[in-house]
N, C-alpha and C positions, 0 to 999 in steps of 0.2 A: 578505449575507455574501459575502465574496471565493472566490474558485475556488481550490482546492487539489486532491492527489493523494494516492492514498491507499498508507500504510505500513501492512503486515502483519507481527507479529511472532507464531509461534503453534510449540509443541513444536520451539523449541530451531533456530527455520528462521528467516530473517528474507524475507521477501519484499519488495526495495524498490522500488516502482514509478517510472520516469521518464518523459521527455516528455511527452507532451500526457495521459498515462493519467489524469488527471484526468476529462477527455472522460467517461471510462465513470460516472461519478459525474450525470452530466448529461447525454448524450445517448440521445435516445429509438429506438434502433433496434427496429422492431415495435411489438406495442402499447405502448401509456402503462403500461397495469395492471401489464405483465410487468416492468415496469421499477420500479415501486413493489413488487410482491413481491420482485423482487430489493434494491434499497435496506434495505426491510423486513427480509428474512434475515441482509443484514448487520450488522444492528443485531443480530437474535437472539444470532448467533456471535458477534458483541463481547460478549456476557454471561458468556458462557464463563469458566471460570477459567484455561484454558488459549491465549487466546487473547488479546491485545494488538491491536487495530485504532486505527491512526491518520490521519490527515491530515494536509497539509505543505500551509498557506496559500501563496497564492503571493507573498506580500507577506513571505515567509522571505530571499527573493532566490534567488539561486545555492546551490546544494547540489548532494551527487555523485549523488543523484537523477536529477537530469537528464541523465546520461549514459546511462541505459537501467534496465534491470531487471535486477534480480541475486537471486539466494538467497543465504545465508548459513547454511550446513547447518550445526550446532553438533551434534556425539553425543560419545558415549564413544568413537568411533572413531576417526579422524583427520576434522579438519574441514575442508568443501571449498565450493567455491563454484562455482555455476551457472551460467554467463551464457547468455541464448538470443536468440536475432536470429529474422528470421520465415523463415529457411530450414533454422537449425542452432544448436545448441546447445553449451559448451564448458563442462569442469572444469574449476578449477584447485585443484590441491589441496598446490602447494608453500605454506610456510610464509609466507612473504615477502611472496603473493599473497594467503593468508586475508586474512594480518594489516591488510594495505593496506584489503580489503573489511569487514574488522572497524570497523575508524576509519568508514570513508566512512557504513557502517550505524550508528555513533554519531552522526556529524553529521545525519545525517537524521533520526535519533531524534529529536535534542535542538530541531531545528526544526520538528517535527511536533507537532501541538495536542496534547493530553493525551486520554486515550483516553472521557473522559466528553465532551469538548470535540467530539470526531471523531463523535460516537455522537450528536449534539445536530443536528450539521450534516449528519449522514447524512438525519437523522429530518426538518430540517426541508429536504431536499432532495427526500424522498416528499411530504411534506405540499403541498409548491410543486404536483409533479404529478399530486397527486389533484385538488391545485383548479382545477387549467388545463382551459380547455374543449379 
């Protein structure tokens, strides 16, 4: 199966993950187990009725994915969007800016596997590392 990155859509948030964040789908930082319990959990949570887990094959090409990570806050309130780098974190919450992060989280939607598809590839990304010596 090809390497992909993982999209979270879950209570009205969109979490879209970019650059290499795929990595975390595949690399074994500490033990193997702890990385197979975690794979594992996120299968559970994609069970959820509230929660949408996906995957962006990397054979999608280009998407606005790959510009970084973003939320996508959706409430009855005004909606704002997240963006964080590894020293700080920004809102934006004018209109013009949602809507720009609205689209960018539709095209990523729409290139991301189907959430049984993402849930298959999770699963058989444990299975890879329980069988590895």
């Amino acid at each position: 199966m090809q390497a992909a990155e993982p999209v979270v859509d879950r209570l009205g948030v969109r979490a879209v993950g970019g650059d290499h964040r795929w990595l975390a789908l595949r690399q074994v930082i500490g033990a193997p187990e702890v990385m197979v319990e975690q794979l594992e959990y996120l299968g559970e949570m994609a069970k959820l009725p509230n929660v949408d887990l996906r995957v962006v094959p990397f054979s999608s090409g280009w998407h606005p994915a790959l510009e970084g990570l973003f939320l996508l806050i959706e409430s009855e309130q005004t909606p704002v969007v997240q963006l964080e780098s590894r020293r700080s974190g920004l809102f934006l919450h004018e209109q013009e800016d949602v809507q720009s992060y609205r689209e960018a989280a539709d095209t990523v939607f729409r290139a991301a596997m189907s959430p049984e598809e993402s849930s298959e590839f999770i699963a058989e990304i444990a299975k890879d590392m329980e069988a590895a010596p």
